[in-house]
TORDRENBA-424069 format. One line per 10 residues: their letters; for each residue x, y, z of C-alpha. Coordinates in Angstrom, 3 decimals, always signed. Example, Ala and Ser with C-alpha at 12.3 -4.5 7.8 and 13.67 -1.06 7.14 Angstrom:
% TORDRENBA-424069
as	+12.300:-4.500:+7.800 | +13.670:-1.060:+7.140
END
This chain:
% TORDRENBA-424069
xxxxxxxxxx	-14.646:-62.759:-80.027 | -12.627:-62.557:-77.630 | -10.023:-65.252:-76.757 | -8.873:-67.346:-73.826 | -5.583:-66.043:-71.899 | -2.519:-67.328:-74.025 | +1.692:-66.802:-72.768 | +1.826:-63.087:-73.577 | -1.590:-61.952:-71.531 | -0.342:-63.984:-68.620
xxxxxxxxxx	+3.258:-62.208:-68.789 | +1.786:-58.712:-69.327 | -1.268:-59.812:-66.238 | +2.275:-60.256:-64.311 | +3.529:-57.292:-65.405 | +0.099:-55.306:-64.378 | -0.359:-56.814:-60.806 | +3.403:-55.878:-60.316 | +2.788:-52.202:-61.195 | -0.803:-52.336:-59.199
xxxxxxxxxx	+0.691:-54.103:-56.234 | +3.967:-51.567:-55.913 | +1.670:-48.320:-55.655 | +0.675:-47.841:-52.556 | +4.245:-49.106:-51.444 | +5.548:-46.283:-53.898 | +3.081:-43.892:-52.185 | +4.053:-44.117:-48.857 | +7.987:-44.689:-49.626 | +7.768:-40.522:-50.622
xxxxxxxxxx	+5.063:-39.789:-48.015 | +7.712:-37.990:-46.058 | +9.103:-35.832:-48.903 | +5.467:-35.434:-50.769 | +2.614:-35.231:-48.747 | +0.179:-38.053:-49.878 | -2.845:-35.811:-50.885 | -0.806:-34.019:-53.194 | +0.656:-37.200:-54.471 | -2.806:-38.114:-55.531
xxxxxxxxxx	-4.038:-34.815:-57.029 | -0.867:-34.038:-58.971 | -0.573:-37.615:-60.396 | -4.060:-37.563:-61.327 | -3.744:-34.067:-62.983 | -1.049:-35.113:-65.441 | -2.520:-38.608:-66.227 | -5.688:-36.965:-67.076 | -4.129:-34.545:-69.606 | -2.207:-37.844:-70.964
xxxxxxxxxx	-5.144:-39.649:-70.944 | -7.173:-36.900:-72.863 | -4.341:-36.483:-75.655 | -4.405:-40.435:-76.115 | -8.216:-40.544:-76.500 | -8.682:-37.580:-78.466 | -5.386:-37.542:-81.044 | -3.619:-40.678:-80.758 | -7.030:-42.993:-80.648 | -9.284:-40.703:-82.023
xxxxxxxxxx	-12.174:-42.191:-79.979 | -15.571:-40.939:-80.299 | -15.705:-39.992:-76.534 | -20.118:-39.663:-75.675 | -22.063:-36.213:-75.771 | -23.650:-35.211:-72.465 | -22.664:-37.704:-70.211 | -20.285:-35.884:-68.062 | -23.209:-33.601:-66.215 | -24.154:-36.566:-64.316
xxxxxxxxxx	-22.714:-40.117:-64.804 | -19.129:-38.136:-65.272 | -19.435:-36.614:-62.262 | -20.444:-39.615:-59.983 | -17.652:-42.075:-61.020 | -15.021:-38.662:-60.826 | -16.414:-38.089:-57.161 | -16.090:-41.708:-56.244 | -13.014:-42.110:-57.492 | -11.458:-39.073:-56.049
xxxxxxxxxx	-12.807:-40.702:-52.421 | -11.492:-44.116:-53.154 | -7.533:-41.900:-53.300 | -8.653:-39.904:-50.945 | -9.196:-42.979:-48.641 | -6.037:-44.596:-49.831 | -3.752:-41.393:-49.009 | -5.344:-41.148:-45.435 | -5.321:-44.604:-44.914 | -1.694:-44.696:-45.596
xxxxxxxxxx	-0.612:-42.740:-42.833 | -2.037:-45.207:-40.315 | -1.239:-48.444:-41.672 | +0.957:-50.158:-44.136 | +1.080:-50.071:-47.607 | +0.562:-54.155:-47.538 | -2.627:-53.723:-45.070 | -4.261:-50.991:-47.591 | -2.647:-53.217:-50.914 | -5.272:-55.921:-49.428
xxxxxxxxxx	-8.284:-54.079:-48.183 | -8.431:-52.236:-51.649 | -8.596:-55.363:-53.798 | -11.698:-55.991:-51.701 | -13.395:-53.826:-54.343 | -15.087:-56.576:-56.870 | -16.963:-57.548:-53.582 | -18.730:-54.522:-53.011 | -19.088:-54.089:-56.733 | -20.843:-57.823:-57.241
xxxxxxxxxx	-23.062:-56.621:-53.869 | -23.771:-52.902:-55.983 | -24.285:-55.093:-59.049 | -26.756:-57.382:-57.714 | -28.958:-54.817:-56.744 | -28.890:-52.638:-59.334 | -28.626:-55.211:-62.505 | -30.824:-58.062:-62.663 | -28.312:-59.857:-64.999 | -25.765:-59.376:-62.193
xxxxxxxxxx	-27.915:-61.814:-59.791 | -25.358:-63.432:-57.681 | -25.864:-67.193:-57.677 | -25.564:-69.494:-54.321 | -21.659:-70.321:-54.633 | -21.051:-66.667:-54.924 | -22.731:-65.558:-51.983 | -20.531:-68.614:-50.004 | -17.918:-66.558:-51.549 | -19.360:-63.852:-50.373
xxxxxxxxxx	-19.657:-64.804:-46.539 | -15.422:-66.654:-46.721 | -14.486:-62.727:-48.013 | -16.541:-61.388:-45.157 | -14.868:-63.624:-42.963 | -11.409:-62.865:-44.037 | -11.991:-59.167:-43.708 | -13.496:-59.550:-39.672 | -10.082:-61.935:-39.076 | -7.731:-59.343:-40.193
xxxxxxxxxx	-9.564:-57.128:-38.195 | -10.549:-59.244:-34.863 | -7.349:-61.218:-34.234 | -4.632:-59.956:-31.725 | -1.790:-57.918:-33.437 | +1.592:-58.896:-32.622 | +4.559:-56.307:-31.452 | +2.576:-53.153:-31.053 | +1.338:-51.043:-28.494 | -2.335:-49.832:-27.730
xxxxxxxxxx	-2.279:-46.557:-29.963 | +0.194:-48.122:-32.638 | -3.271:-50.974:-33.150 | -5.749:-48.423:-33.005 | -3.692:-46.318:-35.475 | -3.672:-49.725:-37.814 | -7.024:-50.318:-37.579 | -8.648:-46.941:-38.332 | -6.271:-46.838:-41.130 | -7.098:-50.823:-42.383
xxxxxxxxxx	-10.893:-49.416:-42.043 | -10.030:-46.192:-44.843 | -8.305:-49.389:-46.600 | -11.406:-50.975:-46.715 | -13.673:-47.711:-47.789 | -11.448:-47.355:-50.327 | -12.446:-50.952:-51.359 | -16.058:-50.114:-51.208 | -15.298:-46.563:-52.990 | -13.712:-48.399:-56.200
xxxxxxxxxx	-16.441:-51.178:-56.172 | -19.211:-48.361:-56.183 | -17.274:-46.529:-58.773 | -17.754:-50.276:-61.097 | -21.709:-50.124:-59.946 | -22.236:-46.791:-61.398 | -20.143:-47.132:-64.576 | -21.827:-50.316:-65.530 | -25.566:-48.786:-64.779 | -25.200:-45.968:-66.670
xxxxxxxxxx	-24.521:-44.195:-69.917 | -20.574:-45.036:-69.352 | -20.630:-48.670:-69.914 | -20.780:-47.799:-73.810 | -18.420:-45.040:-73.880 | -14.380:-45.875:-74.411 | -12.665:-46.461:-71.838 | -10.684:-43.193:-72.047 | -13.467:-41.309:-71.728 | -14.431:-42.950:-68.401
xxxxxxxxxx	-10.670:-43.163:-67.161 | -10.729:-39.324:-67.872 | -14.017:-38.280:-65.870 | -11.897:-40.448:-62.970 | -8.520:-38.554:-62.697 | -10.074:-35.071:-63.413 | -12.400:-35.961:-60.524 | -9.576:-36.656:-58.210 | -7.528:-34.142:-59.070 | -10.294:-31.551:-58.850
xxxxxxxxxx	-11.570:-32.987:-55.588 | -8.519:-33.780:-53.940 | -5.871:-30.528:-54.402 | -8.378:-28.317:-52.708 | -8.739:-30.356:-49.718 | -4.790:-30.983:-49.619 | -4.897:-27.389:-49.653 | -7.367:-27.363:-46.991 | -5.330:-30.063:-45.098 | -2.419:-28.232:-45.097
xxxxxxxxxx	-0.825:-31.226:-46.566 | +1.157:-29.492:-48.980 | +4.426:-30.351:-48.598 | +7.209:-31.163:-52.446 | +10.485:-31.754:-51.551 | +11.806:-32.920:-55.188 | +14.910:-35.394:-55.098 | +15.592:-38.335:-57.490 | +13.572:-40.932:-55.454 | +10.436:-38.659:-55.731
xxxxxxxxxx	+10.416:-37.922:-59.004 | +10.826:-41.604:-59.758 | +8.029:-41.943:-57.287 | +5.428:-39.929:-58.912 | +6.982:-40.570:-62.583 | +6.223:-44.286:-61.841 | +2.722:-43.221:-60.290 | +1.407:-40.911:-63.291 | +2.952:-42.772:-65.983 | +2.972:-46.147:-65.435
xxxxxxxxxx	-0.079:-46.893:-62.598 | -2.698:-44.085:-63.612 | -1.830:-43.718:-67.088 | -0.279:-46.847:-68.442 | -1.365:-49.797:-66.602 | -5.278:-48.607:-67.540 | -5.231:-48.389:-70.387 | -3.213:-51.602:-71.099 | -6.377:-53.110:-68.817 | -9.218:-51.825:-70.666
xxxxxxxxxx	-7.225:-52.917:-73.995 | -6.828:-56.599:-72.527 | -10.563:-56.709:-71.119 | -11.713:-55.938:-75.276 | -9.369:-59.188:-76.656 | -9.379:-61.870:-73.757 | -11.715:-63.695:-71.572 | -12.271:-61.138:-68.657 | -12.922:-63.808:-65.695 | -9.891:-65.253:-66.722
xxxxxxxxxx	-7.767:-61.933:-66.662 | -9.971:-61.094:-63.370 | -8.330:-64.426:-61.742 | -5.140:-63.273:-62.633 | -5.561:-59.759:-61.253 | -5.966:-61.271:-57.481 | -2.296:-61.512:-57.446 | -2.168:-57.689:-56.998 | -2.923:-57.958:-53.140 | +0.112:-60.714:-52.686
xxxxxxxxxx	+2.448:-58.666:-54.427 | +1.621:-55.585:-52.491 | +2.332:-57.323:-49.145 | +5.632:-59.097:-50.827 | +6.806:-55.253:-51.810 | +5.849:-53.472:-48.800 | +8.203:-56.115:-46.617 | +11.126:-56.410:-48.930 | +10.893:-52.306:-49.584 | +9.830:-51.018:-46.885
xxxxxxxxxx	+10.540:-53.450:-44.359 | +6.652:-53.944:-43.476 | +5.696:-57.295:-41.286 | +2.532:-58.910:-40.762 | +0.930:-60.918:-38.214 | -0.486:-64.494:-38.729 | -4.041:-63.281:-38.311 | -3.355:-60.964:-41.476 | -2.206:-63.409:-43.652 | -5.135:-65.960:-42.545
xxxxxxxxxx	-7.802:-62.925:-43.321 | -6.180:-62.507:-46.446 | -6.032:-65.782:-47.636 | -9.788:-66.232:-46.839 | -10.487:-62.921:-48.281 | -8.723:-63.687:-51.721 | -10.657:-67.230:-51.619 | -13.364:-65.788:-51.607 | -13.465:-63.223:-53.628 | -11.905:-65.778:-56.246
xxxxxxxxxx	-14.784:-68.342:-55.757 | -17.176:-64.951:-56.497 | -15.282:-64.196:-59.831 | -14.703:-67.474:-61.297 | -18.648:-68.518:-60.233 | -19.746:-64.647:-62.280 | -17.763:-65.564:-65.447 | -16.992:-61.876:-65.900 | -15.200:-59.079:-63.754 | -15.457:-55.734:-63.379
x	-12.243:-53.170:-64.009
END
């Protein structure tokens, strides 16, 4: 059974929206020094090898026979398209802009879900939900942007829209684990077919890119130690562990502070500001996204 949200899940739901909401701020504070492709594929590389010593020696999980030829290699692909959307996306717009149009995820994924599960159905206050996210997203896109010149806002906006695929790449990425095979496997398993994917996927096209580029110094290696180890290794697993012992719509409330912290951390870090219209389309986004999850009853990692 699994239990409501007492003091320590709240601190350690803190602890995980801090970690979540300071990555793509880490990301782009190294983008200069570390080109952001091979951010993602070398991060990805190591957490996978962590993540397959955890599952296979530490946890001795039974990890599923066979499932790898298809299911493995849908949720790897998507995944390595949802990075590969973040680390273009990144060079366009600010870490706060792609913090929020990421977390627009479980809305795509209820959408995906809906269609694909008929115990998923998506009841009349959900699809109001629905239509306030929508709304958010078109504000943050529609509304005039303060202090910036023509390129500078088409620059934001094509990079806000790879924001937002990479949204729709992680919610897809839900929608096939939860319709197939992988919804019964451990979660290392899955996390594993994810970060091999990306890694796999994404260091031949950084390669391809010519985005290449490792200057080592102490800020990037506390960069990409804080990436590997704490956000694509870490923070996962400590998810999938509190999803098995506490309510999950209550821990997927929670988890909607990720978006606010990213935007708090991207201006006191990296001295990112935001217009009026951005906040408004991400208040209305968060509404509604929180009016679709508390209405479902359950989330989706």
């Amino acid at each position: 059974m699994r239990k409501p949200v007492d003091g320590m899940a709240t601190v350690i739901m803190v602890l995980l929206c801090l970690v979540w909401g300071a990555q793509q701020v880490a990301m782009k504070a190294i983008a200069e020094d570390v080109s952001l492709m091979m951010q993602v594929s070398l991060r990805s590389g190591v957490a996978a090898l962590l993540v397959w010593i955890a599952g296979r020696w530490i946890f001795r999980e039974a990890w599923l026979t066979g499932v790898w030829r298809r299911s493995g290699v849908v949720v790897g692909a998507l995944f390595a398209a949802e990075f590969l959307f973040i680390a273009e996306g990144l060079r366009w717009t600010s870490a706060s802009h792609m913090a929020v149009f990421l977390y627009t995820a479980p809305l795509f994924a209820a959408i995906g879900l809906h269609i694909r599960l008929p115990e998923e159905r998506l009841s009349l206050p959900q699809w109001l939900g629905m239509g306030m996210a929508f709304l958010g997203i078109a504000v943050t896109f529609l509304l005039p942007r303060e202090n910036a010149g023509g390129a500078a806002i088409s620059h934001g906006l094509f990079g806000d829209f790879l924001g937002l695929c990479a949204g729709i790449s992680w919610g897809l990425t839900t929608v096939a684990v939860r319709s197939s095979k992988l919804a019964e496997a451990p979660p290392t398993q899955t996390l594993y077919y994810q970060l091999v994917g990306a890694f796999l996927l994404v260091l031949p096209l950084a390669l391809l890119a010519g985005q290449t580029s490792v200057k080592l110094n102490p800020l990037t290696w506390a960069s990409l130690g804080f990436q590997t180890l704490a956000v694509s290794f870490a923070s996962y697993l400590v998810w999938f562990w509190m999803l098995r012992r506490y309510l999950a719509a209550r821990l997927g409330v929670m988890a909607f502070m990720t978006p606010l912290f990213g935007v708090l951390m991207g201006y006191l870090w990296l001295d990112e500001h935001t217009t009026v219209g951005f906040l408004l389309g991400t208040g209305l986004t968060v509404a509604g996204l929180l009016v679709v999850n508390m209405s479902k009853g359950t989330v989706s990692p």
